[in-house]
N, C-alpha and C positions, 0 to 999 in steps of 0.2 A: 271292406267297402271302398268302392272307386275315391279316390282322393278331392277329384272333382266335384263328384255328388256330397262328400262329405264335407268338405268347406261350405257348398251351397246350404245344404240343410244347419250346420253352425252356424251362420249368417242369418238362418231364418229362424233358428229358433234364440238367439240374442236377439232381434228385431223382435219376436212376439215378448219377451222375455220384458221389453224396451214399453212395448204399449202396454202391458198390463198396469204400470201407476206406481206413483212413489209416495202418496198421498200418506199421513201420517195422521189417524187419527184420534182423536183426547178420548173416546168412550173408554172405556175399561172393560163394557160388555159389550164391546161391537165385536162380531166373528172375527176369528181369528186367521185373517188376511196376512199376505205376506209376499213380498215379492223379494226378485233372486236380481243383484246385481251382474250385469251383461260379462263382467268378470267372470263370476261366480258360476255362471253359463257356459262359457268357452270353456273352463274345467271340467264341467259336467257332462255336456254335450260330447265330448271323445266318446264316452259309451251313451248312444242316446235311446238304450235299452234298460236305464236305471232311473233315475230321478224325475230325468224331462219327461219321461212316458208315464202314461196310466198306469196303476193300479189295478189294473183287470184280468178277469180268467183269459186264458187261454185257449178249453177245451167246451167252449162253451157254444151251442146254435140253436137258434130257437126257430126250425123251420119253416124254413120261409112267412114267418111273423109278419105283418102288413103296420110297422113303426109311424102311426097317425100324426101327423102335423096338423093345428088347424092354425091355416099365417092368415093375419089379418090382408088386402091387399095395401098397400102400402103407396104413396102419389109416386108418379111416373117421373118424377124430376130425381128419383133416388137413381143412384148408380146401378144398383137392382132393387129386387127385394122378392127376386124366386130364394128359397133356398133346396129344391131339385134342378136334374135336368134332364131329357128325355137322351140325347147324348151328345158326343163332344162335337162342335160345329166351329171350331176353328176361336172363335172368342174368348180371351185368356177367363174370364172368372164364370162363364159359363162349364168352361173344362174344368177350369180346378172345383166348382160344385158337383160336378158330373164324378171325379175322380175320387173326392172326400166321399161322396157316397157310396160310389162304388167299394172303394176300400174297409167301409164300415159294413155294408152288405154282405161283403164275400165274407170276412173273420166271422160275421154273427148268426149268419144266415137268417136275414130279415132284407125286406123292401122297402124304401124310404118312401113314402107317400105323402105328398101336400095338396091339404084340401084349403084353397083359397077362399076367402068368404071375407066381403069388406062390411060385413056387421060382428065380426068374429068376438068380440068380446060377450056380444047379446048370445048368441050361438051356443058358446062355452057357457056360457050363468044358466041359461035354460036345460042343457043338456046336464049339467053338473046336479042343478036342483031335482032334473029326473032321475036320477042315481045313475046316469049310463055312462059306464066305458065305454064312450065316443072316440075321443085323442088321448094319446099318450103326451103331448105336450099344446099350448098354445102360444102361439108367439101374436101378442098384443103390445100396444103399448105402455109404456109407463103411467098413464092416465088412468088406461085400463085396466092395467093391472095392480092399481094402490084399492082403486075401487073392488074390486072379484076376491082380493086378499081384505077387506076388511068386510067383505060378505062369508068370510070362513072357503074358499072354493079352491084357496092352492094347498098345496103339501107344503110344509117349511124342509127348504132343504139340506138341511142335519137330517133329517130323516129318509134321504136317499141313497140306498145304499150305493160304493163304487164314485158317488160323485165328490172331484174335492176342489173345492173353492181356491182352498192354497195355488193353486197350480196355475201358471204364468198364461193358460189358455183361458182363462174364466178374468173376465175387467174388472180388476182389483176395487174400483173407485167406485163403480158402482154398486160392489158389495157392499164397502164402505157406508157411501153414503141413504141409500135406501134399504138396509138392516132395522129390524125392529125389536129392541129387549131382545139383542143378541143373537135373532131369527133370520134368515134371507128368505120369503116368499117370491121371490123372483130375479133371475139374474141375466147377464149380458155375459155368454162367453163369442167366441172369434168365430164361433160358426155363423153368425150374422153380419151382414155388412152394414145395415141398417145407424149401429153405432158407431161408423164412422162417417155415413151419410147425416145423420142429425150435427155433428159438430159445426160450430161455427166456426166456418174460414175465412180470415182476413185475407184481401189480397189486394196489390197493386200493379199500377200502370207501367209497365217496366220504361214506355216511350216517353209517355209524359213524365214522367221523374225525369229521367235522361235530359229531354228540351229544355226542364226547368233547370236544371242544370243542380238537383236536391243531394241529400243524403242518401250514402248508397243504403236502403231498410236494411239489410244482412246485416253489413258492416252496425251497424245502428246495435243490431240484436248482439252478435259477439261483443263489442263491449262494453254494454249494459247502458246504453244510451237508449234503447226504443220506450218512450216514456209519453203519457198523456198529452202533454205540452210541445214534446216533437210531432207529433201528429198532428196536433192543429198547426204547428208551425208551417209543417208540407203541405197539409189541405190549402187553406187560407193564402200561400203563395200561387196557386197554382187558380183560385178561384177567377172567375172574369167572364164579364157582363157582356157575352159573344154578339150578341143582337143589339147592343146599346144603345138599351132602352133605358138604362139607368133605375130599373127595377131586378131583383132575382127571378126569373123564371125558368120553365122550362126547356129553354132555348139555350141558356148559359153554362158555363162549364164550373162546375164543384168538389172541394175536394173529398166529400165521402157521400156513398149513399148504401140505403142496406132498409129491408122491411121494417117499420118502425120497430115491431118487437124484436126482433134478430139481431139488429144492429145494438140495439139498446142493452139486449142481455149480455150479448159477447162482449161489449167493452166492460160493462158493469161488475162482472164475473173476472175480465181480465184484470180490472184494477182491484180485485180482492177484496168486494162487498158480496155480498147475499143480496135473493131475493127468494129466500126459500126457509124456512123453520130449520130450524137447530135442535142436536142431540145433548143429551146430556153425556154423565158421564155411566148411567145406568142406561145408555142408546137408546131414550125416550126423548119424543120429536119436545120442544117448546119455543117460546118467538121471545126472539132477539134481534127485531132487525131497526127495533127504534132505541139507536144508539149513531153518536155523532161520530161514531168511525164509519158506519154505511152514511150517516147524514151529507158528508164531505164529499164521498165520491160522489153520490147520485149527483149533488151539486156540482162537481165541476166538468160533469159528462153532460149535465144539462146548458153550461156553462158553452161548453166546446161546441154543442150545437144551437146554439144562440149567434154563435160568430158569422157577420155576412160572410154568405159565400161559402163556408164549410159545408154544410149538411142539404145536400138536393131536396129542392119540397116533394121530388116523385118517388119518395119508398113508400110502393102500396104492394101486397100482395099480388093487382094485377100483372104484378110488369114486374115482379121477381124484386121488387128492390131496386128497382132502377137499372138492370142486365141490359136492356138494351143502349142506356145511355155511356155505362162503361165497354161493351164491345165497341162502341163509335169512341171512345179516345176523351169522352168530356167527363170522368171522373176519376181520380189518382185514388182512392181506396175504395175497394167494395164487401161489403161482406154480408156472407151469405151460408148457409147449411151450405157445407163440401157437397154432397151427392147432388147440388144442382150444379157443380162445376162445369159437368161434363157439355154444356152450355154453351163454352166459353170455348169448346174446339176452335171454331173457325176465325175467331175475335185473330182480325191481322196483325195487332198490337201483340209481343212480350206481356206476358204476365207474370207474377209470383207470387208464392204463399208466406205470409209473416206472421208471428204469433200476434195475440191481439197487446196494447200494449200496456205497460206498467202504469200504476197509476207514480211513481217518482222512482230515481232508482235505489232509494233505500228497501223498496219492495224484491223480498229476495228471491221469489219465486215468479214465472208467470203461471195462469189460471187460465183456463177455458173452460166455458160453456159445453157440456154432452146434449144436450137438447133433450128430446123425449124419445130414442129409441124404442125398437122393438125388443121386447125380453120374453126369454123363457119363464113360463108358468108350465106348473106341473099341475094338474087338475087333482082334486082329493080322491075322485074317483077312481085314477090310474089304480089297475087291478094286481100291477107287478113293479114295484117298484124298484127291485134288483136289475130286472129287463130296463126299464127307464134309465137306472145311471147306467146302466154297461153300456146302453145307445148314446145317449145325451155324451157322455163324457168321449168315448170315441170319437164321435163328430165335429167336438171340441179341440181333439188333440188333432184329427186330420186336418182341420183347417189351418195349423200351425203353415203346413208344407202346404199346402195349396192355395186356400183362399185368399190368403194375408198377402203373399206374395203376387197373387194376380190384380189383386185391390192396389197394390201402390204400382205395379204396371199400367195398371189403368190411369192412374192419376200422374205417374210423373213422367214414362217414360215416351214423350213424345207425345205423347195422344191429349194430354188435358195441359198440365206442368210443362213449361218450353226450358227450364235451366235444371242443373241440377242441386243447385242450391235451395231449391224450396224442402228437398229432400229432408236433411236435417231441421227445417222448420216444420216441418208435418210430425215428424218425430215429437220434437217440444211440443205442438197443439194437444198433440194424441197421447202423449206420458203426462199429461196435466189438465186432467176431466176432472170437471164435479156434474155431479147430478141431483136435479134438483128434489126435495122429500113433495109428495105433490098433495100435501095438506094445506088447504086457504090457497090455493097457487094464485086463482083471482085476484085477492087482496095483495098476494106480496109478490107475484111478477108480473103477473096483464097490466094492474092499474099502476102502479110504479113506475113499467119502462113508457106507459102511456103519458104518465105527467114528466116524464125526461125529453121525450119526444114533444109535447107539446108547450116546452118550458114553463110547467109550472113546476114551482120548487117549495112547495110549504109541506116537506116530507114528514115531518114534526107533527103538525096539526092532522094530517091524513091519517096517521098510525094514531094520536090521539081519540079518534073518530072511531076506530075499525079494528082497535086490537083487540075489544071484547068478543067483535064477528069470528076473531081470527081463532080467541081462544077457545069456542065452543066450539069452532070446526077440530082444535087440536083434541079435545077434549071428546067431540064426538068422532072421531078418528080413531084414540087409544080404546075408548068402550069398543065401539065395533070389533078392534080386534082381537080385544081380550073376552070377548062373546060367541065372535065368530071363530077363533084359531086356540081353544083349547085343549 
């Protein structure tokens, strides 16, 4: 192998090796997840004909097979959210989907096809409940997909043959976290870009730091200072009443804004609370979130945005979170799902990506928010389930070399990202997902990040209120699925 190409491809398969999660989890019956230290990579990848590859026949083609997709369509502020393409036109992650395809097509002799349909979840329950092999896979959301899995409608995938979860192409965290009694009904491998478009991205004003004359964020991150209390320190310095009028409005410069729920989850998550149900140790969901270790964070995130002058009153969904006010230079943090970065092209200020931050630095790890992704669902009705993993996982493993590397082209190299130091911060974002179990989500992250947002802080009394609401949803969750998925 050319030496060239062969460093390039060790470079990429350490980098997917890197996003697949280090997440460590207490179940005893969660699947059995496992990821390969980037070390451990560079040894293996010398031959990347043994380990890092699939599992798959070789002599296998199922003539010209027509491999159904049905993708939900997905809102236009994502970075994509084709996953074909009719062919290569010059645009780095259009080619690399166009080439992952094609390279799966020609070994298996099948045609990728995607049937788009922004009701696709409705689409899939009705077709599925008619008996018909319609799709070989659906790609819904995680909303979608908690709901269609506890109506009995996916395959659990232990029962797929060729596909293996282990393998640094399939998102470790979210096996992890949305497993049930040991089951994955749905998962997030790298053939989607979708999970890296739902993450939440912290970023800053490269100029306004600068004038203020702040902390350099990086420097902050290497060592181990980027902490709750430093962010409101740099927000709050930076805050001021442009119009002086001696009130906060819209006219004024602040130092963070982001959609109420967005902003609320990402920091929430990054300081290392929940707002989501809890497994045991037998990987059955139950609620833990009324406990004075989430009590403390949610209070002093509601706290931080209490401070005159930190938190812009314009995070609404119209207006992105306030995007227009940070490409005009009057807000030092923003944050926002990464796939609406691409936004931020023409923003004439520096910007950069920082993890979101700790809640103190005895916190040893940082956290990010995965949002609500698109995932693979395998339909119960798929007729060949050997054909499904030989496809699914190929497409999985071709995204290694294509997808992944035109996805951070896109975002760092000049086109979204202006330094290279966001580099290594996108890394830590994307090696530190949780995702949330979407039983009660109402109760423990809508109305939650909504009373963080609106500073009310009587977390106590709320969860007194609603844990019985919470527990019948837990409760009508496990029946469903021990009804529907036996």
């Amino acid at each position: 192998m050319n030496k060239k190409i062969k460093a390039a491809l060790l470079a990429v398969l350490i980098f997917a090796v890197m996003l697949a999660g280090c997440g460590k989890s207490e179940s005893s019956n969660t699947p059995n997840v496992t990821t390969v230290s980037p070390d451990a990579a560079a040894d293996n990848a010398a031959d990347t004909t043994t380990e890092l590859r699939p599992d798959l026949p070789q002599d296998v083609k199922f003539d010209g097979y027509e491999f159904k997709f049905l993708n939900g369509n997905q809102a236009d502020w994502m970075v994509t959210y084709a996953i074909s393409a009719e062919e290569e036109n010059g645009e780095a992650l259009n080619d690399a989907i166009y080439r992952r395809n094609l390279a799966t097509s020609e070994q298996f002799g099948v045609s990728i096809v995607e049937i788009s349909n922004s009701g696709a979840a409705s689409t899939a329950s009705k077709s599925i409940a008619a008996g018909e092999d319609a799709y070989d896979c659906v790609l819904i959301t995680t909303f979608d997909a908690f709901t269609s899995t506890t109506k009995g409608e996916a395959t659990i995938y232990g029962n797929i043959p060729y596909i293996d979860l282990t393998k640094p192409w399939w998102v470790q965290n979210s096996i992890r976290d949305t497993s049930i009694n040991g089951n994955v009904y749905y998962a997030i491998s790298l053939f989607d870009t979708t999970h890296y478009d739902e993450v939440r991205g912290l970023m800053f004003n490269k100029t306004l730091r600068e004038n203020y004359e702040l902390d350099n964020p990086y420097q902050l991150v290497e060592d181990n200072k980027w902490v709750l209390d430093k962010m409101k320190e740099m927000g709050t310095a930076v805050a001021l009443d442009l119009d002086g009028d001696g009130t906060w409005g819209n006219d004024d410069q602040y130092g963070y804004t982001s959609w109420s729920r967005v902003g609320s989850e990402a920091l929430v998550y990054g300081v290392g609370a929940k707002l989501s149900v809890t497994k045991d140790s037998d990987d059955m969901p139950y609620f833990d979130l009324a406990n004075t270790f989430n009590y403390d964070r949610y209070q002093a995130i509601t706290d931080l945005y209490a401070t005159p002058g930190f938190l812009a009153p314009y995070g609404t969904a119209g207006n992105h979170g306030g995007l227009d006010q940070f490409i005009a230079g009057k807000v030092l943090f923003y944050n926002e799902a990464v796939g609406n970065t691409h936004s931020l092209r023409d923003m004439d200020a520096d910007f950069g990506f920082i993890p979101s931050p700790k809640y103190t630095e005895e916190q040893e790890e940082y956290y990010h928010f995965g949002g609500t992704p698109y995932v693979m669902l395998i339909p119960v009705t798929a007729s060949d389930l050997e054909r499904t993993g030989i496809i699914i996982e190929s497409l999985s493993f071709e995204s290694v070399s294509t997808v992944v590397p035109a996805y951070y082209d896109i975002m760092l190299n000049g086109k979204i990202a202006r330094d290279t130091e966001s580099g290594p911060m996108l890394d830590i974002i994307f090696n530190t997902l949780s995702y949330p179990y979407q039983i009660a989500f109402d109760y423990c992250d809508t109305k939650i990040t909504d009373m963080i947002w609106k500073n009310k802080s009587d977390f106590a009394s709320y969860f007194a209120k609603y844990e019985s609401n919470i527990q019948k949803n837990i409760d009508k969750a496990i029946e469903a699925y021990e009804a529907g998925n036996q």
